[in-house]
C-alpha positions as CSV (number, residue, x, y, z in Angstrom):
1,X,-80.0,237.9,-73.5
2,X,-78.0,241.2,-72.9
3,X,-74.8,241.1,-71.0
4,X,-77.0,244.0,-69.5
5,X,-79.2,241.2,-68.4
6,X,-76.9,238.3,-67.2
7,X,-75.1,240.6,-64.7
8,X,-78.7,242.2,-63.3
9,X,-82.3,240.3,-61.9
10,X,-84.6,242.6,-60.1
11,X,-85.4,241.6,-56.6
12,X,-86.7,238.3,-55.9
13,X,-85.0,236.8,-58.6
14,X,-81.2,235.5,-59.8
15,X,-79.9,234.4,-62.9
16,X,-79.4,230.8,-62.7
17,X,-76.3,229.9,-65.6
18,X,-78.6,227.0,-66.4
19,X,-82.4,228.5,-67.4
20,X,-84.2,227.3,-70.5
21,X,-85.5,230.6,-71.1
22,X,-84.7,234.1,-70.1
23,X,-85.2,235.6,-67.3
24,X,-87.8,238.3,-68.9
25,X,-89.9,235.2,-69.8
26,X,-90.2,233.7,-66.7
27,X,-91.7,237.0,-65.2
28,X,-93.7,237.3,-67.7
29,X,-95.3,233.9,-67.1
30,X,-95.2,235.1,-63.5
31,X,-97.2,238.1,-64.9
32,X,-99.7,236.0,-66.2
33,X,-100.4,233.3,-64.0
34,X,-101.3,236.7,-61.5
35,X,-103.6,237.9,-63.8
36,X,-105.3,235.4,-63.9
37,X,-105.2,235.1,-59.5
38,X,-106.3,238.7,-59.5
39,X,-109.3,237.9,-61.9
40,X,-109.9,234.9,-60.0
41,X,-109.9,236.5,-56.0
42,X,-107.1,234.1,-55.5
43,X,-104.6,235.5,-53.3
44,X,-102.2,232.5,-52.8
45,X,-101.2,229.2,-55.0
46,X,-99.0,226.2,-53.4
47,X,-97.7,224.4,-56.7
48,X,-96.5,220.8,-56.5
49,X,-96.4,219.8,-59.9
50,X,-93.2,220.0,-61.1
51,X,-94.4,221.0,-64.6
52,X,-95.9,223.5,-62.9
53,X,-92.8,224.6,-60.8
54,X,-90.4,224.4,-63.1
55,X,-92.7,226.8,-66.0
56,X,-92.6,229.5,-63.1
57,X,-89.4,228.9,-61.9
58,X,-86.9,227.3,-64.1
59,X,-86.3,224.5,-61.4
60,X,-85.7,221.3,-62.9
61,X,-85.4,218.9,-60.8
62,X,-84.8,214.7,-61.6
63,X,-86.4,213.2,-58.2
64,X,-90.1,214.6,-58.7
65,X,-91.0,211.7,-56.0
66,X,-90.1,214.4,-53.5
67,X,-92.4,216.8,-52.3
68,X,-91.2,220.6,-53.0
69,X,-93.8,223.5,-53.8
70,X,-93.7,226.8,-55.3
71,X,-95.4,229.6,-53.3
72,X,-96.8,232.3,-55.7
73,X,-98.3,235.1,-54.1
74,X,-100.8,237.2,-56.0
75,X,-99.2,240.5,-55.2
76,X,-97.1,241.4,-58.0
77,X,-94.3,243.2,-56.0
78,X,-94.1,240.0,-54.1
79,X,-91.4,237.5,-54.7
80,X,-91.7,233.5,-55.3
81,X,-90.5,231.2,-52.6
82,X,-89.8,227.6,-53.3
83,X,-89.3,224.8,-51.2
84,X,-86.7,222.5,-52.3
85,X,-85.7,218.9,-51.3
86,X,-81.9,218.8,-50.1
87,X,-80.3,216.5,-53.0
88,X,-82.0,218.4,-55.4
89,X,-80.1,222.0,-54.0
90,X,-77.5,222.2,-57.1
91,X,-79.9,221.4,-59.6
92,X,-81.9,224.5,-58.2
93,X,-78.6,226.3,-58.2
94,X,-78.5,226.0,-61.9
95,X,-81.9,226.3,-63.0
96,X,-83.8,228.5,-60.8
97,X,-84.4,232.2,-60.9
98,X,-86.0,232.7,-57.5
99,X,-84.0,233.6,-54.8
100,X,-85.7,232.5,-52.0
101,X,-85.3,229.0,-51.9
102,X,-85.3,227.4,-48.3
103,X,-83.7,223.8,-48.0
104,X,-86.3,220.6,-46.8
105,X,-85.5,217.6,-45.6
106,X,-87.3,214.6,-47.0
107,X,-87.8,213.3,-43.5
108,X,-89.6,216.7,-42.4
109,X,-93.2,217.3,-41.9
110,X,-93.8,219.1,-45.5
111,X,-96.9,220.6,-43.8
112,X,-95.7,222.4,-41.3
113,X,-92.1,223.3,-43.4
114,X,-94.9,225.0,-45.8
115,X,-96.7,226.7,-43.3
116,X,-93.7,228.0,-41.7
117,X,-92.8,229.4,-45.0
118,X,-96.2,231.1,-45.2
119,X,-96.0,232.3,-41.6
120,X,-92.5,233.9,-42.2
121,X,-93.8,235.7,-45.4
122,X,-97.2,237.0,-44.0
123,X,-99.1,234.7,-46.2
124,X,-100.6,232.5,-43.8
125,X,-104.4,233.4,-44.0
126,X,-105.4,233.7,-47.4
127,X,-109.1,233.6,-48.5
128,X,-108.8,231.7,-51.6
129,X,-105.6,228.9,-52.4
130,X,-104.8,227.4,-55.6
131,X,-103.5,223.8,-55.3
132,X,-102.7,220.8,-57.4
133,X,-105.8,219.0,-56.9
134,X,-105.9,217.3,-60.1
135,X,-101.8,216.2,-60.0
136,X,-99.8,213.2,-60.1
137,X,-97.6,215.3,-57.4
138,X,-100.6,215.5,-54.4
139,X,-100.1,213.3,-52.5
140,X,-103.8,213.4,-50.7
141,X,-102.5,213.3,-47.5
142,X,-100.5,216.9,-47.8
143,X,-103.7,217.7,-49.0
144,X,-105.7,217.3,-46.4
145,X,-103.2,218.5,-44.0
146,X,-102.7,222.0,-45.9
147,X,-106.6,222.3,-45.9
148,X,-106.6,221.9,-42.4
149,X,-103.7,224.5,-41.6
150,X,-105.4,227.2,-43.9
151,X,-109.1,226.0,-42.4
152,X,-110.2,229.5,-43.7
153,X,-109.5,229.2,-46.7
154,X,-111.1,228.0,-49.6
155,X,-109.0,225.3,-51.7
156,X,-109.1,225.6,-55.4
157,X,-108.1,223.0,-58.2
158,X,-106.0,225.5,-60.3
159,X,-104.0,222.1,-62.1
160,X,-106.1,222.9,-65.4
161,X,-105.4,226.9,-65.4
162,X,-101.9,226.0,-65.6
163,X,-101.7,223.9,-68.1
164,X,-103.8,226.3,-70.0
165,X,-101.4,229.2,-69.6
166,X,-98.6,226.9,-71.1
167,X,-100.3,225.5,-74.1
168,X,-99.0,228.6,-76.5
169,X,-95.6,228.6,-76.9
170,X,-92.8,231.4,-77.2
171,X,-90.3,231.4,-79.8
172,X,-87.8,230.1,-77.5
173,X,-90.3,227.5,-76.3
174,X,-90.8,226.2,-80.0
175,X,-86.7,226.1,-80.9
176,X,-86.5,223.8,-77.8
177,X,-89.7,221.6,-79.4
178,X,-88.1,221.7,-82.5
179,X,-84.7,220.2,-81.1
180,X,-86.9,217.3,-79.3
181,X,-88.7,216.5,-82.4
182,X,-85.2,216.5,-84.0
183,X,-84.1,214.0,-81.3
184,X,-87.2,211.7,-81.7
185,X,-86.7,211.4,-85.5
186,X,-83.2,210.3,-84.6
187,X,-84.5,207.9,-82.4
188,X,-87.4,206.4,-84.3
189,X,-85.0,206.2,-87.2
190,X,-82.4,203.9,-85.7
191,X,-84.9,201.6,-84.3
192,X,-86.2,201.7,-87.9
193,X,-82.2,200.4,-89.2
194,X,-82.4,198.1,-86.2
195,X,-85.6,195.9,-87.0
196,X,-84.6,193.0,-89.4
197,X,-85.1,188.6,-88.4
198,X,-83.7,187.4,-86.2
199,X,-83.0,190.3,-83.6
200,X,-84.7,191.2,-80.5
201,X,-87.2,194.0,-79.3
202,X,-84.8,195.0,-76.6
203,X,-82.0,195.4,-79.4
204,X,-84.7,197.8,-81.0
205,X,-84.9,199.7,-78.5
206,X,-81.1,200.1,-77.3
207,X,-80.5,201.8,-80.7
208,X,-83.9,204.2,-80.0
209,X,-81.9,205.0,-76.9
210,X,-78.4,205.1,-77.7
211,X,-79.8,207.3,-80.8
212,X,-81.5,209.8,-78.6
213,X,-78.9,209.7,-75.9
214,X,-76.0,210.4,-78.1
215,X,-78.0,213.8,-79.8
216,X,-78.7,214.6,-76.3
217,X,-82.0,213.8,-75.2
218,X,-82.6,214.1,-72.0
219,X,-84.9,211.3,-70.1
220,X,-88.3,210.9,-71.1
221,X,-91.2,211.3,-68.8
222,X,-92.9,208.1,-70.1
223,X,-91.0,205.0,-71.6
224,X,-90.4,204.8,-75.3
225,X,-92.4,201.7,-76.6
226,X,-91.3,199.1,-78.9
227,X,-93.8,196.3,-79.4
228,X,-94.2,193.7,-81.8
229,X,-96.8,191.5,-80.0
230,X,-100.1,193.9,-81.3
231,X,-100.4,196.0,-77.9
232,X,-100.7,199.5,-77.9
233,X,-98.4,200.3,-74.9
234,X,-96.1,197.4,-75.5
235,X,-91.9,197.9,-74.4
236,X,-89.7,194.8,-74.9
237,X,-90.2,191.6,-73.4
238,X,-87.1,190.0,-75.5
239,X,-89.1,188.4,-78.6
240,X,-87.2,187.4,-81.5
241,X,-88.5,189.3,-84.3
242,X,-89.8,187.1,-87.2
243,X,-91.5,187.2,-90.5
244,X,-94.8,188.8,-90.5
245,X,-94.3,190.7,-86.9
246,X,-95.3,194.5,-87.2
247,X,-93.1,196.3,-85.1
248,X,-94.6,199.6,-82.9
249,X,-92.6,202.3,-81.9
250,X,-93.0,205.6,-80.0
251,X,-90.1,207.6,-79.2
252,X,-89.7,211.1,-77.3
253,X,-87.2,213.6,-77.9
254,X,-86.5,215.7,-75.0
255,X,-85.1,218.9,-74.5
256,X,-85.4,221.3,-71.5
257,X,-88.0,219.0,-70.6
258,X,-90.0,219.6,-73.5
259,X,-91.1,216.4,-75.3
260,X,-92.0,215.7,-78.7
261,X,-92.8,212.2,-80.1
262,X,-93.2,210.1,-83.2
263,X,-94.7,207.5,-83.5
264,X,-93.6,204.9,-86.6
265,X,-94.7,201.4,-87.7
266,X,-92.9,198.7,-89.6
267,X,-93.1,195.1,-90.8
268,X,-90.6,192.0,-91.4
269,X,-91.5,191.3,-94.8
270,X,-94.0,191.4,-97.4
271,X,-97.5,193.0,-95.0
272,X,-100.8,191.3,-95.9
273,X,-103.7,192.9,-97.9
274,X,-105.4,193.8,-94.1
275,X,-102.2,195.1,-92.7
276,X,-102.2,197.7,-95.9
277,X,-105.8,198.5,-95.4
278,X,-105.1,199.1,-91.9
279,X,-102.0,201.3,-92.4
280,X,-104.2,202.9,-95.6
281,X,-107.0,204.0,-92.5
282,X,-104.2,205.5,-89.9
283,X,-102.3,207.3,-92.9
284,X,-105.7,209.1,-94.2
285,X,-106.8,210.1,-90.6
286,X,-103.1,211.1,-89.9
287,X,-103.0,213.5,-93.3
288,X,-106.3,214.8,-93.1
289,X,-107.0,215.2,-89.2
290,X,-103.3,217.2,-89.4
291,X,-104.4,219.4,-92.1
292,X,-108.0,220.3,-89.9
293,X,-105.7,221.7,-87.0
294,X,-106.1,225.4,-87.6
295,X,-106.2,228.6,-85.9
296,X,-110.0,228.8,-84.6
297,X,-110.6,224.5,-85.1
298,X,-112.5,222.9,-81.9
299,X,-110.9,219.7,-80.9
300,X,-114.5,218.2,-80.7
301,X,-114.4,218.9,-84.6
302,X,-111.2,217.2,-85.1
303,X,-112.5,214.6,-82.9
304,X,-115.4,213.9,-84.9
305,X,-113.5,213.9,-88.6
306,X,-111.7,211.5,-87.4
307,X,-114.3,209.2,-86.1
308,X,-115.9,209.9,-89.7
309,X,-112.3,208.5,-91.2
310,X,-111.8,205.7,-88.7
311,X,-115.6,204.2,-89.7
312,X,-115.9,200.8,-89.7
313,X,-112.8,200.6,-87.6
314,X,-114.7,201.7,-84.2
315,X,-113.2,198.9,-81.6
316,X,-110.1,199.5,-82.7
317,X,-109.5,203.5,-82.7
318,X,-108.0,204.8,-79.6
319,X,-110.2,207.1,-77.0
320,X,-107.8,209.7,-77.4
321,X,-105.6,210.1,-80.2
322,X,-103.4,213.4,-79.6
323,X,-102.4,215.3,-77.3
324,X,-100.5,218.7,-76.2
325,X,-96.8,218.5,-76.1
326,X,-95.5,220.6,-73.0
327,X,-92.7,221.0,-69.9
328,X,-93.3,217.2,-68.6
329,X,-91.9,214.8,-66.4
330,X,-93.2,211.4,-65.2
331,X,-95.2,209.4,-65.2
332,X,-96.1,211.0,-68.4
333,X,-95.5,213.4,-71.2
334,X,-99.5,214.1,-72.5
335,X,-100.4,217.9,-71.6
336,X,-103.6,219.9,-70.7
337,X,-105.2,219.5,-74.3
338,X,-106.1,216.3,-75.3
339,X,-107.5,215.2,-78.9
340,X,-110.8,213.1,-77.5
341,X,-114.1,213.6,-76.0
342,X,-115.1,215.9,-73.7
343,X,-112.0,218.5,-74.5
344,X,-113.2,221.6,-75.0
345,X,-109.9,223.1,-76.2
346,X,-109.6,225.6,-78.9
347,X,-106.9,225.3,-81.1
348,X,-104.5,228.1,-81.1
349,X,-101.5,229.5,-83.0
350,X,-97.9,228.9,-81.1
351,X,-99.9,225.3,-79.6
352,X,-97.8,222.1,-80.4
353,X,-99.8,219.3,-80.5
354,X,-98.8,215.7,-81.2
355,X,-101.0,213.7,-83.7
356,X,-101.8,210.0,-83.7
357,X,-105.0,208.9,-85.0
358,X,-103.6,205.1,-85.3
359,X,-105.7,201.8,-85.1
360,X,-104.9,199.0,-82.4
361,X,-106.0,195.3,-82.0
362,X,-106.9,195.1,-85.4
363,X,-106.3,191.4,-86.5
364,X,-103.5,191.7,-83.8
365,X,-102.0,194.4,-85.2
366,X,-101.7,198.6,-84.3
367,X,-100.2,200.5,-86.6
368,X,-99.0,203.6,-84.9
369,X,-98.7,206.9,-87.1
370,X,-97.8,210.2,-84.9
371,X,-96.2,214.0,-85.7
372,X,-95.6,216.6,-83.9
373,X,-97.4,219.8,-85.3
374,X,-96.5,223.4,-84.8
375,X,-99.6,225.7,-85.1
376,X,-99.0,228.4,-86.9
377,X,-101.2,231.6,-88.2
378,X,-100.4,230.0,-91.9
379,X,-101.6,226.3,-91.3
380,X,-100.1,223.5,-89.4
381,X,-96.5,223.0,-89.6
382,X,-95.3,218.8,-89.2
383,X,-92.1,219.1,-86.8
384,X,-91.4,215.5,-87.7
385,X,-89.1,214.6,-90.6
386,X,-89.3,211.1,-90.9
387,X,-91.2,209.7,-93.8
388,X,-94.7,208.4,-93.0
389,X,-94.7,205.2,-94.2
390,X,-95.1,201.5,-93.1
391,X,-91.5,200.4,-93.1
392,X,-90.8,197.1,-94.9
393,X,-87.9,195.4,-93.3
């Protein structure tokens, strides 16, 4: 950014010393989120989802539990107005662009703190409002209450659009996923150094987290997992690891609150012939699903290769085995594109997408195999450094 830049913001808008991205790109996303209103008669959104907020905005906030939205006019010479919980106000202060941010109380009626915001701006009786139908962040009863303050409007889901118009990445965007994948190898290789007889899950996972903490990964929006009971979810319970335990791990590096995560297997001694033919299935899928995600590629062709690689292994493939990697926060990292049925998703140079075609339950075992992949005009690009391998500890 120009010093030009950093000492001017047009109206509306500040530079905050903290953004992830310049100030041109968050107007710009501004830009496009409106065309998309115009083209869509929608004159007004209300944006609780703090992926969401925070792709418009820049406000990054820890306590998502509180309810703060993002008015977006469509107008384009209107500015943004966000709500913003009291103890999140210097966290706003170094992250936001917009300027007009009005202080809430988490006490207040959030309904009628909204409206007065839209009564004070003029945008009080809009024909068509875009809200977080489909979020974590709703809560159902500020849902019902909004639709009953703007009763002449009609409420539309706009969670899915966007998602959508975050899926391809800028540059800037991509040097941010690159530094989280960089974080998750970190991670995912100390828990690999940690795993020998005799030591504990939860000592697993304290070096996965003192790793990523120390190379400054920021807190993840879903909990690493390290399980060596045969679960595909697992975190530590406090088992001694033992001969013949196969250890699952799933780290997330996090920048910016961009994620990226890896997922890495590994055994306490010599694995059995099944465990190999397991790990043999995963790899394959892994190397030849990741090669399939090209420019152009539907995800309901990479779903069906690998349903074609994971045959005769049917109970134990997972409904959905990749996902979008995005802005995220809890209670979960997976973005708008997902690798399973029903997704009908077009792959797209600049996505990131994480892949993990792995096997679970299988003689009680899941062998988890997961990269990050950059798409790029020339192929896929693997973000991920760590060698692909079951780990023999």
């Amino acid at each position: 950014m120009s010093i030009e830049a950093l000492t001017q913001a047009p109206k509306g808008a500040r530079i905050a010393p903290r953004m992830a991205v310049s100030l041109e790109e968050y107007q710009d996303r501004v830009r496009k989120t409106r065309e998309w209103m115009h083209a869509n008669d929608v004159d007004l959104l209300l944006l609780n989802q703090p992926e969401h907020y925070n792709w418009l905005s820049g406000y990054d906030p820890t306590s998502v539990f509180y309810h703060q939205t993002l008015i977006v006019p469509a107008d384009d010479g209107e500015p943004l107005t966000l709500l913003c919980n009291k103890a999140e106000l210097a966290l706003c202060d170094e992250t936001c662009w917009v300027e007009d941010v009005r202080v809430v109380w988490t006490h207040e009626d959030q309904t009628e703190n909204t409206m007065d915001a839209l009564r004070d701006r003029g945008l009080d009786k809009p024909k068509r409002v875009g809200l977080n139908l489909m979020s974590y962040h709703l809560r159902p009863q500020f849902a019902f209450d909004i639709r009953a303050a703007l009763s002449d409007a009609e409420a539309v889901d706009v969670t899915q659009v966007v998602d959508d118009l975050r899926l391809v990445k800028s540059p800037a965007e991509i040097e941010h996923l690159r530094h989280a994948a960089h974080i998750a190898d970190l991670g995912v290789t100390a828990g690999i150094n940690a795993i020998r007889e005799g030591v504990t899950d939860f000592e697993v996972m304290a070096a996965i987290q003192h790793a990523t903490a120390l190379n400054g990964g920021e807190f993840p929006a879903y909990p690493f997992l390290v399980d060596a009971r045969g679960t595909l979810h697992g975190t530590p319970t406090g088992k001694i690891l033992r001969p013949g335990d196969t250890i699952y791990m799933e780290v997330s590096g996090v920048k910016r609150r961009y994620h990226c995560n890896i997922s890495r297997t590994a055994i306490i001694g010599e694995p059995p012939a099944k465990t190999k033919e397991i790990y043999d299935v995963a790899k394959r899928a892994l190397d030849e699903a990741t090669a399939a995600m090209v420019p152009g590629a539907t995800v309901g062709e990479l779903v069906e290769l690998v349903a074609q690689l994971h045959s005769g292994y049917e109970k134990n493939t997972w409904g959905r085995f990749g996902f979008s990697m995005e802005i995220s926060y809890p209670p979960i990292w997976i973005g708008g594109l997902s690798l399973m049925k029903g997704d009908d998703h077009v792959i797209e140079a600049g996505q990131v997408i994480t892949m993990e075609p792995g096997l679970s339950y299988a003689d009680g075992v899941t062998i988890g195999l997961g990269n990050n992949v950059l798409i790029t005009e020339h192929g896929p690009e693997i973000l991920n450094n760590v060698p692909v391998e079951l780990f023999v500890r």
